[in-house]
DRENDRENZA-308421 format. One record per residue (C-alpha): residue in three letters; x, y, z; residue number from 1. Coordinates in nm, 3 decimals. Last residue first. Layout:
<rec><rest>ALA</rest><xx>X</xx><yy>Y</yy><zz>Z</zz><nr>NUM</nr></rec>
...
REM end
This chain:
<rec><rest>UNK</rest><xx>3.322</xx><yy>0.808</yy><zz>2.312</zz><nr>199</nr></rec>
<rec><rest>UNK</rest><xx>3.579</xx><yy>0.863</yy><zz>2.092</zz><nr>198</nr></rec>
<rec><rest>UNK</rest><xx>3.580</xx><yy>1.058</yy><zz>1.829</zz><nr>197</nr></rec>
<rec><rest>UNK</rest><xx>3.535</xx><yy>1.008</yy><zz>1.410</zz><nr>196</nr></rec>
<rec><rest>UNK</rest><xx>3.713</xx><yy>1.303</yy><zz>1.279</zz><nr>195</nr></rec>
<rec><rest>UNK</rest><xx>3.530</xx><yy>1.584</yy><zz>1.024</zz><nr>194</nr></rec>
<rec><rest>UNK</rest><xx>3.634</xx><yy>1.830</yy><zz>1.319</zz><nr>193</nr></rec>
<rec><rest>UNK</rest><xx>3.292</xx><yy>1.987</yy><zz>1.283</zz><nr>192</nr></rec>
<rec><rest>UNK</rest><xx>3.097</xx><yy>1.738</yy><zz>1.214</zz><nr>191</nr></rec>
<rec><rest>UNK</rest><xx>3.234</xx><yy>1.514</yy><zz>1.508</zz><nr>190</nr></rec>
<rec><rest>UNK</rest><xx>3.132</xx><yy>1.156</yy><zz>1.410</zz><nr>189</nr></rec>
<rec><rest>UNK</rest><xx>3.055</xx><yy>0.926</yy><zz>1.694</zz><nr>188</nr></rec>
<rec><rest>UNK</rest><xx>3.294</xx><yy>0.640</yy><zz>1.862</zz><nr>187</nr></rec>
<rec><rest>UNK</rest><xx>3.222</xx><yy>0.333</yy><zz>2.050</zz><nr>186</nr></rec>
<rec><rest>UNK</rest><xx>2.859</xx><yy>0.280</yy><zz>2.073</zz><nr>185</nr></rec>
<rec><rest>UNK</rest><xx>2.773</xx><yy>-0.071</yy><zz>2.166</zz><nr>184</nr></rec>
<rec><rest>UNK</rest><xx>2.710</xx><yy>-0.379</yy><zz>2.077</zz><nr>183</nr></rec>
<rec><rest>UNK</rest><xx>2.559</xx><yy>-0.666</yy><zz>2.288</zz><nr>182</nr></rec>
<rec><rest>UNK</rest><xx>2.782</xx><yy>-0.845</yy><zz>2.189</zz><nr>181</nr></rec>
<rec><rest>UNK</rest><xx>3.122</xx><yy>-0.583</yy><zz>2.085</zz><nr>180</nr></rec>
<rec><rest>UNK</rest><xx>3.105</xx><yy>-0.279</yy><zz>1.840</zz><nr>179</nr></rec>
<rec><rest>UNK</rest><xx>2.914</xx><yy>0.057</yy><zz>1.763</zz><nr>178</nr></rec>
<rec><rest>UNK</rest><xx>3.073</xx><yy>0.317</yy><zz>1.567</zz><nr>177</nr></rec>
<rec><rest>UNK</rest><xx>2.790</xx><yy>0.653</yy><zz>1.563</zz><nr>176</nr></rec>
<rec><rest>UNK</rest><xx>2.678</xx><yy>0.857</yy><zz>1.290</zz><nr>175</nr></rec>
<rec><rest>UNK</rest><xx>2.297</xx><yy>0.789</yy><zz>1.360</zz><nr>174</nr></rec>
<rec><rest>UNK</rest><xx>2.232</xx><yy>0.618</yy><zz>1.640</zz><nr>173</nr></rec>
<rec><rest>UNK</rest><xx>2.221</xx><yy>0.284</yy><zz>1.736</zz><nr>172</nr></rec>
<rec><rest>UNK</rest><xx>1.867</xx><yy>0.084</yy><zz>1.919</zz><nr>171</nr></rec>
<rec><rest>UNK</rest><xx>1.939</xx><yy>-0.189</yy><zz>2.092</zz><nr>170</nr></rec>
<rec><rest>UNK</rest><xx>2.014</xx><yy>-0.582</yy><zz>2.022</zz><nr>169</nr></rec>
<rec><rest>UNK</rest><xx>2.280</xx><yy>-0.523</yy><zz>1.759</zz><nr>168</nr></rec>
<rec><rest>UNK</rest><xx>2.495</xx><yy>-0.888</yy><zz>1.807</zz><nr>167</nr></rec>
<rec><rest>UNK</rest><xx>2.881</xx><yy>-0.792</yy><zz>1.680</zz><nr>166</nr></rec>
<rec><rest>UNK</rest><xx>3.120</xx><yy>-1.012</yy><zz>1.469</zz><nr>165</nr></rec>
<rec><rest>UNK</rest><xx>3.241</xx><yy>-0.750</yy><zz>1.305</zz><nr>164</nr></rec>
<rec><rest>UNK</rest><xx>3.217</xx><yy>-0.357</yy><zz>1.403</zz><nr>163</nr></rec>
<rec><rest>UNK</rest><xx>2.839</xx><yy>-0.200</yy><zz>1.302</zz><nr>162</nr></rec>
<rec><rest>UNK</rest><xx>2.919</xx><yy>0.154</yy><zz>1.119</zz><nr>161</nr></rec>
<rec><rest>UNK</rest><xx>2.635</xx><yy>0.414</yy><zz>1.166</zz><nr>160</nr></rec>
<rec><rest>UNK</rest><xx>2.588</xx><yy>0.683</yy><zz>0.863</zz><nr>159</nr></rec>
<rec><rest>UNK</rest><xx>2.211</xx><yy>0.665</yy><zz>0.897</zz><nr>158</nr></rec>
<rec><rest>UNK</rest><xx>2.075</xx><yy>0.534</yy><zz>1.191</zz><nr>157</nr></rec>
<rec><rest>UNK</rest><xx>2.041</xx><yy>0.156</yy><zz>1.326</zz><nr>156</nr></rec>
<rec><rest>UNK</rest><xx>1.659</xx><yy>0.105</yy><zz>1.449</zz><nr>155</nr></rec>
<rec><rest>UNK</rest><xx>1.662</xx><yy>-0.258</yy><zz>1.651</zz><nr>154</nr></rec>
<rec><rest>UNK</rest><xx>1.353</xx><yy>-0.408</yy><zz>1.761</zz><nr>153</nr></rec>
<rec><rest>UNK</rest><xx>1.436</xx><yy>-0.749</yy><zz>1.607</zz><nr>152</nr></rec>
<rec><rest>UNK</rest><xx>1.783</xx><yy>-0.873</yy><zz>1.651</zz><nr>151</nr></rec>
<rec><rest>UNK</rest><xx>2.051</xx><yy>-0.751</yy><zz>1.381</zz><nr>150</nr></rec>
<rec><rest>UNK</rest><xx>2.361</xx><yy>-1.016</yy><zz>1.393</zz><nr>149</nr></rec>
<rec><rest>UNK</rest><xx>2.730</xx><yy>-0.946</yy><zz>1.257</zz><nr>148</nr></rec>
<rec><rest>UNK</rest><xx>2.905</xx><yy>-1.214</yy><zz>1.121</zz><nr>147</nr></rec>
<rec><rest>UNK</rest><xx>3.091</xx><yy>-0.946</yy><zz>0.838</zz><nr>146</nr></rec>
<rec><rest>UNK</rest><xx>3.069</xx><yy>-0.552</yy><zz>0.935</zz><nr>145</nr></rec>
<rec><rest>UNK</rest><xx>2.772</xx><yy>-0.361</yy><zz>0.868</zz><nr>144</nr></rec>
<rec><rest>UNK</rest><xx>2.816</xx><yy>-0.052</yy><zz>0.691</zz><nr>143</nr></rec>
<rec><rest>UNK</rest><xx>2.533</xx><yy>0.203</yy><zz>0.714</zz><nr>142</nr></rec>
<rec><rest>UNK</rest><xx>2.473</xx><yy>0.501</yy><zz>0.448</zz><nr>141</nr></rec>
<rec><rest>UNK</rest><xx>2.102</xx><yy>0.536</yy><zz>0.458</zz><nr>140</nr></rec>
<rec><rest>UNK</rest><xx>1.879</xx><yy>0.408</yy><zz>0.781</zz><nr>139</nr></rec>
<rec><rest>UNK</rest><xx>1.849</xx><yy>0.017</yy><zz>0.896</zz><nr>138</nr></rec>
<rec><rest>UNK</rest><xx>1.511</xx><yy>-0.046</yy><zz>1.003</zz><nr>137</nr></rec>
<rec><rest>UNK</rest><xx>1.380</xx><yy>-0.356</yy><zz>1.186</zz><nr>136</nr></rec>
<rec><rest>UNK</rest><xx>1.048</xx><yy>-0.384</yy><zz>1.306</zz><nr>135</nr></rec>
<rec><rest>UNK</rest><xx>0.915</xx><yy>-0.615</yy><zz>1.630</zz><nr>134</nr></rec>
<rec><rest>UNK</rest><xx>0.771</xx><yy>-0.962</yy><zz>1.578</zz><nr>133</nr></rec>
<rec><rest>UNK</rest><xx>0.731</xx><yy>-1.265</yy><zz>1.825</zz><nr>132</nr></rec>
<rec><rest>UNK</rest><xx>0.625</xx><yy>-1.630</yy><zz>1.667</zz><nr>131</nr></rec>
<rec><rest>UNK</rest><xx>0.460</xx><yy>-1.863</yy><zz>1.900</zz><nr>130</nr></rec>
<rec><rest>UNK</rest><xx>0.675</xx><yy>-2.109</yy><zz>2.031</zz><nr>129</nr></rec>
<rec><rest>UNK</rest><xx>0.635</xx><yy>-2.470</yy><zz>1.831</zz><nr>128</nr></rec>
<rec><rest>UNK</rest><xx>0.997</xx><yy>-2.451</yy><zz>1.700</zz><nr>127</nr></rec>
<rec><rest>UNK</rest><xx>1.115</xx><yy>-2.418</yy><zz>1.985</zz><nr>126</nr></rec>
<rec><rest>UNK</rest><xx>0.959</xx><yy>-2.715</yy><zz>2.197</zz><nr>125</nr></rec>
<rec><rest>UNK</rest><xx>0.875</xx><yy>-2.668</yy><zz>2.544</zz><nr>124</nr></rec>
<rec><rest>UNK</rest><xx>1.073</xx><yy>-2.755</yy><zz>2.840</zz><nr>123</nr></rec>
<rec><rest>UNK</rest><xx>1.260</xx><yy>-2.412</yy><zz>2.788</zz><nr>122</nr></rec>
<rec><rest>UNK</rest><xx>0.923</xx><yy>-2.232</yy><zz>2.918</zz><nr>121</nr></rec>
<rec><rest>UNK</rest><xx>0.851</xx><yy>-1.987</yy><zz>2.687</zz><nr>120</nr></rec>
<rec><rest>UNK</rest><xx>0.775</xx><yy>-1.613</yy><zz>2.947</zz><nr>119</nr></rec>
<rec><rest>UNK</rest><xx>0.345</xx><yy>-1.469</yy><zz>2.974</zz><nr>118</nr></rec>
<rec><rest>UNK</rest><xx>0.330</xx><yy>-1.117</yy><zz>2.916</zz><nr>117</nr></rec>
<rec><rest>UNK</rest><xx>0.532</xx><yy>-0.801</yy><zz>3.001</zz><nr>116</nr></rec>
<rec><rest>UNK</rest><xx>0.914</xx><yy>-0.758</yy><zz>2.895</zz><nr>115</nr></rec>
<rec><rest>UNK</rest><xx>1.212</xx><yy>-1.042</yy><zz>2.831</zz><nr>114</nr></rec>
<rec><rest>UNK</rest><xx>1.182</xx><yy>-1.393</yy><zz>2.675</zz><nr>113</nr></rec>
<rec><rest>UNK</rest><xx>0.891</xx><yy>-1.416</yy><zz>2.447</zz><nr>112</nr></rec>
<rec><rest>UNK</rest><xx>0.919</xx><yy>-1.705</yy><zz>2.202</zz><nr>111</nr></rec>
<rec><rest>UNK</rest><xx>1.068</xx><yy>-1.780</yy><zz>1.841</zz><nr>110</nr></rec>
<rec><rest>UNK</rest><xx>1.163</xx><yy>-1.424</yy><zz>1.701</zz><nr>109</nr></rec>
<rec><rest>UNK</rest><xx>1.074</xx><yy>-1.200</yy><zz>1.470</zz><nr>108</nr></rec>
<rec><rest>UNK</rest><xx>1.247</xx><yy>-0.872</yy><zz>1.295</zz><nr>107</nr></rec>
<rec><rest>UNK</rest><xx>1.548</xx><yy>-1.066</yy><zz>1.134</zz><nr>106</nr></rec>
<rec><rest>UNK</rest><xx>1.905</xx><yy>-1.003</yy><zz>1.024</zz><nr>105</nr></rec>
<rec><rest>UNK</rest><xx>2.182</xx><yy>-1.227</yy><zz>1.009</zz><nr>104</nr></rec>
<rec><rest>UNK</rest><xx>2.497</xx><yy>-1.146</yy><zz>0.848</zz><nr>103</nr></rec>
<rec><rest>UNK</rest><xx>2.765</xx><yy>-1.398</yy><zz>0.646</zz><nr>102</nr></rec>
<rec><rest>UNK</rest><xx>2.925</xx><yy>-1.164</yy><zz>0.446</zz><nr>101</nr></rec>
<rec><rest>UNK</rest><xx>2.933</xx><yy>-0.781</yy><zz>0.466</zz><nr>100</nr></rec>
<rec><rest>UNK</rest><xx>2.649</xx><yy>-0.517</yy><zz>0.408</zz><nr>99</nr></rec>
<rec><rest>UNK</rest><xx>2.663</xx><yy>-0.229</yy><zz>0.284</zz><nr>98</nr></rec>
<rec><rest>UNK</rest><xx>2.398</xx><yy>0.029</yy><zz>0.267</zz><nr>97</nr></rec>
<rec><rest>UNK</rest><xx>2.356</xx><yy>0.334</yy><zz>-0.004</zz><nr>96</nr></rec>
<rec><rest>UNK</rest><xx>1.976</xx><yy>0.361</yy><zz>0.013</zz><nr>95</nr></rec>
<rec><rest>UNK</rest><xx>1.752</xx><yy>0.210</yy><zz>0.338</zz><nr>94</nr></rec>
<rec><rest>UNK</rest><xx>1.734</xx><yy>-0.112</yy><zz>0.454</zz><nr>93</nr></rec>
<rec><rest>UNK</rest><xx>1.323</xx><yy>-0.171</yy><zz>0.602</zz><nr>92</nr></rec>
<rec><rest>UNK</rest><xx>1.272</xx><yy>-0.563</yy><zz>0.780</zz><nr>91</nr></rec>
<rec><rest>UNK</rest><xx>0.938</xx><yy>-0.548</yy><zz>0.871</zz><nr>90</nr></rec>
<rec><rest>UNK</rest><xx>0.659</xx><yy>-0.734</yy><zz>1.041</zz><nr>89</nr></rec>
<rec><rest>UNK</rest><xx>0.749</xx><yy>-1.043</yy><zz>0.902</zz><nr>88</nr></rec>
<rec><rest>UNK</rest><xx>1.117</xx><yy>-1.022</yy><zz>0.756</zz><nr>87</nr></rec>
<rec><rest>UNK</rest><xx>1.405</xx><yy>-1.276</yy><zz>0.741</zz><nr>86</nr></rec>
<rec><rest>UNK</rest><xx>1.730</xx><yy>-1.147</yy><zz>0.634</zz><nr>85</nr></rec>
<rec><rest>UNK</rest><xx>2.033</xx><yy>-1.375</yy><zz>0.596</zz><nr>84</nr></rec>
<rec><rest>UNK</rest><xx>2.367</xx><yy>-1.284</yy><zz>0.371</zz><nr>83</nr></rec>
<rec><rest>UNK</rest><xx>2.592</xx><yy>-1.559</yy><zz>0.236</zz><nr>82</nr></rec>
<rec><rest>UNK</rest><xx>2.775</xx><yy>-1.372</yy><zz>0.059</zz><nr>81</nr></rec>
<rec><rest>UNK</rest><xx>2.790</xx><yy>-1.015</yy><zz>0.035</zz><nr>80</nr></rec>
<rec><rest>UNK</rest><xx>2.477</xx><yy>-0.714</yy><zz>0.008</zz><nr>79</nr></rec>
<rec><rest>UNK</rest><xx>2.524</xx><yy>-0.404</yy><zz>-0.187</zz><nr>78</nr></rec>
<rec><rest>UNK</rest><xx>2.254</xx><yy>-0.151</yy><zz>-0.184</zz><nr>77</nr></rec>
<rec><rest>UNK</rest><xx>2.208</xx><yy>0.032</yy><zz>-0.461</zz><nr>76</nr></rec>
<rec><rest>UNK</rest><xx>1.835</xx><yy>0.182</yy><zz>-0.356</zz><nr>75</nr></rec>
<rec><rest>UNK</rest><xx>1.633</xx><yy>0.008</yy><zz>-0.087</zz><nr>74</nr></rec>
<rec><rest>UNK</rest><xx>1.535</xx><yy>-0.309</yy><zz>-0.007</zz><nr>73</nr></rec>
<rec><rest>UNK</rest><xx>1.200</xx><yy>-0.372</yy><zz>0.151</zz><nr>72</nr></rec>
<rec><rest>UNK</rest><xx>1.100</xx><yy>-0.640</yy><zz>0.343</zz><nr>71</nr></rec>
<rec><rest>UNK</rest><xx>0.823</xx><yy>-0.806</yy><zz>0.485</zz><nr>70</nr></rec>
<rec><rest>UNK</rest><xx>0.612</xx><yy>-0.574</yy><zz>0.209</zz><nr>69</nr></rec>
<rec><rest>UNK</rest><xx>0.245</xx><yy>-0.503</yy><zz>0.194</zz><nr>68</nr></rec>
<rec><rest>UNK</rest><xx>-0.001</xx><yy>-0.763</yy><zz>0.395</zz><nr>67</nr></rec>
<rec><rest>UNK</rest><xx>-0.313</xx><yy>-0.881</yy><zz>0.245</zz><nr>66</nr></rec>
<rec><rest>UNK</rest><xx>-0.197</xx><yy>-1.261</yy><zz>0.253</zz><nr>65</nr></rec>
<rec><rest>UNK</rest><xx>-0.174</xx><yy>-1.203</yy><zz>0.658</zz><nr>64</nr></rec>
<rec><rest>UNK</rest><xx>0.104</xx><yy>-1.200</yy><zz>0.901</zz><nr>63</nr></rec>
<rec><rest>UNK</rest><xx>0.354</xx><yy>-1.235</yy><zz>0.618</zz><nr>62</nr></rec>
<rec><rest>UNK</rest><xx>0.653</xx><yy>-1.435</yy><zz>0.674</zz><nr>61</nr></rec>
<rec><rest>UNK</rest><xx>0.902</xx><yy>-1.324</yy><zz>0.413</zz><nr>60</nr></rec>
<rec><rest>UNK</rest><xx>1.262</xx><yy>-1.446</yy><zz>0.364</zz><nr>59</nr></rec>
<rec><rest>UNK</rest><xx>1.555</xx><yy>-1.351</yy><zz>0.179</zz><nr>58</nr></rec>
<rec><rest>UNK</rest><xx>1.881</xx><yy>-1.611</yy><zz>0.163</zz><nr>57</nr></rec>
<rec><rest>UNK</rest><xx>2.225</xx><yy>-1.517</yy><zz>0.003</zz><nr>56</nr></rec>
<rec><rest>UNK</rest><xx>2.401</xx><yy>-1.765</yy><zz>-0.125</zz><nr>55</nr></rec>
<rec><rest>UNK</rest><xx>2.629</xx><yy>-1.588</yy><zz>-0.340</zz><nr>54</nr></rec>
<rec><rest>UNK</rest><xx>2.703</xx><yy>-1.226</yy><zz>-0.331</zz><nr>53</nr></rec>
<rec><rest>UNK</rest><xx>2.480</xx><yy>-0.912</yy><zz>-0.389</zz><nr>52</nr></rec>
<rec><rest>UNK</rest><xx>2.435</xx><yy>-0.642</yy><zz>-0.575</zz><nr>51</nr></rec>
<rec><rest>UNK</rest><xx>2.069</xx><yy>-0.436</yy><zz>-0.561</zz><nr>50</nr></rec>
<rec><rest>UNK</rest><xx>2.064</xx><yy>-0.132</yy><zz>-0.828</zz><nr>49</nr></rec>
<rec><rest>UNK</rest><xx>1.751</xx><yy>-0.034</yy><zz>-0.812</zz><nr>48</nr></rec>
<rec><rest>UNK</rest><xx>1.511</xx><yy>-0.104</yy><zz>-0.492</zz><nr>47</nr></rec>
<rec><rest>UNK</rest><xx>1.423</xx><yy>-0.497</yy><zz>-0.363</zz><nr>46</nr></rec>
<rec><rest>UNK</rest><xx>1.031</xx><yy>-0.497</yy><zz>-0.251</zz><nr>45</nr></rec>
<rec><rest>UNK</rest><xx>0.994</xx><yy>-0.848</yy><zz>-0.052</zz><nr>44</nr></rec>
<rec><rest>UNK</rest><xx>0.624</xx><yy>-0.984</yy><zz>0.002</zz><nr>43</nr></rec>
<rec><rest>UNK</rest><xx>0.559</xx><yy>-1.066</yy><zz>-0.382</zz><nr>42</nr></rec>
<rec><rest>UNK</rest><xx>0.881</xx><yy>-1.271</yy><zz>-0.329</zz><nr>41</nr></rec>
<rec><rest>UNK</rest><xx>0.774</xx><yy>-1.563</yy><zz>-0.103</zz><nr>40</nr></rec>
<rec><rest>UNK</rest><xx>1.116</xx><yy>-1.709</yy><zz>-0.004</zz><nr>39</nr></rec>
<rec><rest>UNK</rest><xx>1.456</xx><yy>-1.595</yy><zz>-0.227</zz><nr>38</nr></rec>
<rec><rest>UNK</rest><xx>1.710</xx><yy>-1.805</yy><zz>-0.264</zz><nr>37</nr></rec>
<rec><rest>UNK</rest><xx>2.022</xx><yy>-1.719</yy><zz>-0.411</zz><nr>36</nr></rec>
<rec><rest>UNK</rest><xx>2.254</xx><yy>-1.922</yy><zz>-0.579</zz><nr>35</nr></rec>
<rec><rest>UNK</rest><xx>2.376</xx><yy>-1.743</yy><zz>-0.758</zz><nr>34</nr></rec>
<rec><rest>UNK</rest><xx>2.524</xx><yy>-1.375</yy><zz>-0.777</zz><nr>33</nr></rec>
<rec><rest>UNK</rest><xx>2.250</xx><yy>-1.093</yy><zz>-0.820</zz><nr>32</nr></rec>
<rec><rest>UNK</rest><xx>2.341</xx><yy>-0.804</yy><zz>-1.033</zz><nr>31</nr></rec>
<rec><rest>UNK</rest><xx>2.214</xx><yy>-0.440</yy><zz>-1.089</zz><nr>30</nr></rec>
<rec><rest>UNK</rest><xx>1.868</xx><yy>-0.535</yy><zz>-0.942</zz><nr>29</nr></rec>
<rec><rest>UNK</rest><xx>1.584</xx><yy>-0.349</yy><zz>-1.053</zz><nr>28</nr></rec>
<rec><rest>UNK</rest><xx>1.503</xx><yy>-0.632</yy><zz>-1.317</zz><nr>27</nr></rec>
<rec><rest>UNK</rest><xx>1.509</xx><yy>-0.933</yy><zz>-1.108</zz><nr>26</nr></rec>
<rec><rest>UNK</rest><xx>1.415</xx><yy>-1.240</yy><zz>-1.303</zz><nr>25</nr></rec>
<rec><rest>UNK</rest><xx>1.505</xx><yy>-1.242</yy><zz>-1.639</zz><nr>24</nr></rec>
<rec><rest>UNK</rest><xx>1.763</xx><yy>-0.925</yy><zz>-1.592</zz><nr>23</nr></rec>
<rec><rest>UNK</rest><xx>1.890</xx><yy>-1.074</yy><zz>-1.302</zz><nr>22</nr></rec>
<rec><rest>UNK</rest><xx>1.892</xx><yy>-1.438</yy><zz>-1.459</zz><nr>21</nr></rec>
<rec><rest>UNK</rest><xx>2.120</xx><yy>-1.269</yy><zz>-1.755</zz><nr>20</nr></rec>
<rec><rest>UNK</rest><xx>2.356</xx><yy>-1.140</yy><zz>-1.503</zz><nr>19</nr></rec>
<rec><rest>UNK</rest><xx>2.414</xx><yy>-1.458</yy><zz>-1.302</zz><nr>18</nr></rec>
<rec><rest>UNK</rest><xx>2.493</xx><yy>-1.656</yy><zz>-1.625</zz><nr>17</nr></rec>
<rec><rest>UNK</rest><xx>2.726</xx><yy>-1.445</yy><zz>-1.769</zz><nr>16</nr></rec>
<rec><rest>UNK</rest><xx>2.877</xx><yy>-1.429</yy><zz>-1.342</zz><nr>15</nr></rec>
<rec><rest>UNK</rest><xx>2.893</xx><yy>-1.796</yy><zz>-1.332</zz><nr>14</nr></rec>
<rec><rest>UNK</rest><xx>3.056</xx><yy>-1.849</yy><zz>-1.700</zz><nr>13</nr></rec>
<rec><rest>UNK</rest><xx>3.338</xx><yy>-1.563</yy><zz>-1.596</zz><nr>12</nr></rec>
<rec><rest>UNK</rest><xx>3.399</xx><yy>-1.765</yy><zz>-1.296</zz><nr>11</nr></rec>
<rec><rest>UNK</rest><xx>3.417</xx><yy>-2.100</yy><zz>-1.516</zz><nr>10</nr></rec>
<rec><rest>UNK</rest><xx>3.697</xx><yy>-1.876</yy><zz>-1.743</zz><nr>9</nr></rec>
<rec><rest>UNK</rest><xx>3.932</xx><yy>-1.706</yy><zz>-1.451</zz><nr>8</nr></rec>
<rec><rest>UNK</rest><xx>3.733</xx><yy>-1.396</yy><zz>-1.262</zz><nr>7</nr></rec>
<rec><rest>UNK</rest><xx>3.935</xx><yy>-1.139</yy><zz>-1.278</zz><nr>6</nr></rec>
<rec><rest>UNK</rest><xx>4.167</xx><yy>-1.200</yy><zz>-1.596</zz><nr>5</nr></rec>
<rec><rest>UNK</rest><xx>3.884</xx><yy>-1.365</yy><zz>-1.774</zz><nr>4</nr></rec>
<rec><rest>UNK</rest><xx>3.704</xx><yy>-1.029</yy><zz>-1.702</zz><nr>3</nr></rec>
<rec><rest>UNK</rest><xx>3.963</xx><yy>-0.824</yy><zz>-1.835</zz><nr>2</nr></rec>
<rec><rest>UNK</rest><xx>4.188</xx><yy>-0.613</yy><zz>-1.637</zz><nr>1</nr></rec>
REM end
């Protein structure tokens, strides 16, 4: 199949003019698909072999101008369209991850709502809330289905499989299925049996 075939002719324009702004702007990447925006880029470290769709939107909020990475991307990772991930703290996707369309992922948050400390009041203004961060990390090897949502605090483990339209608000292990808002775990892997099994 050629690419004229695939793609039709302004298609095949797009994607000529996609790959030579990768390699102008984006070296490690294997392709990136515009538009895509990309906000304060010395704080976002993107590993080899990065694909990703169009529209896709990274953002960095560094506490400090002496900070390291927001967000770091790791090796031949393969993002969709329309992808979201803000970082502040720390938004970490390890090697081999894929990730669907239309995804939100972020490690801050407008407000305290939950735990210790002083509560937002809903009277005041959202945007003026002071800014809450916890880490995100996504491990090796995870597929996250498309309209899924990664709140901050959230660890998935290597292997893990997020079901679509889920919200990940805790913690998932490693190997597991997790599904449903607030997800959870649904299935793990069973070395042995090389089956995935309910839970």
């Amino acid at each position: 199949m050629t690419l004229f075939t695939k793609y039709g002719i302004l298609g095949s324009y797009r994607l000529l003019m996609s790959i030579i702004r990768t390699r102008a702007f984006y070296r490690p990447a294997r392709l990136i698909r515009f538009p895509f925006e990309i906000r304060n880029k010395r704080y976002i470290k993107i590993g080899k072999g990065l694909t990703t769709g169009r529209y896709c939107r990274l953002e960095a909020h560094p506490l400090s101008a002496s900070q390291s990475a927001c967000i770091t991307i790791g090796d031949n990772v393969q993002i969709n369209d329309a992808v979201h991930i803000v970082g502040s703290v720390g938004v970490t996707i390890g090697n081999n991850v894929l990730l669907a369309s239309k995804i939100f992922i972020s490690d801050l948050n407008h407000g305290n709502y939950s735990g210790a400390g002083i509560h937002d009041s809903p009277e005041s203004i959202p945007k003026d809330r002071p800014l809450g961060h916890k880490p995100v990390v996504i491990e090796d090897n995870v597929w996250i289905g498309e309209f899924v949502s990664v709140l901050p605090g959230v660890t998935i483990g290597k292997g893990a499989i997020i079901g679509t339209m889920s919200v990940v608000t805790k913690d998932i292990p490693a190997y597991t299925i997790a599904v449903g808002s607030p997800a959870k775990v649904i299935k793990k892997f069973n070395f042995e049996s090389q089956q995935w099994q309910k839970i």
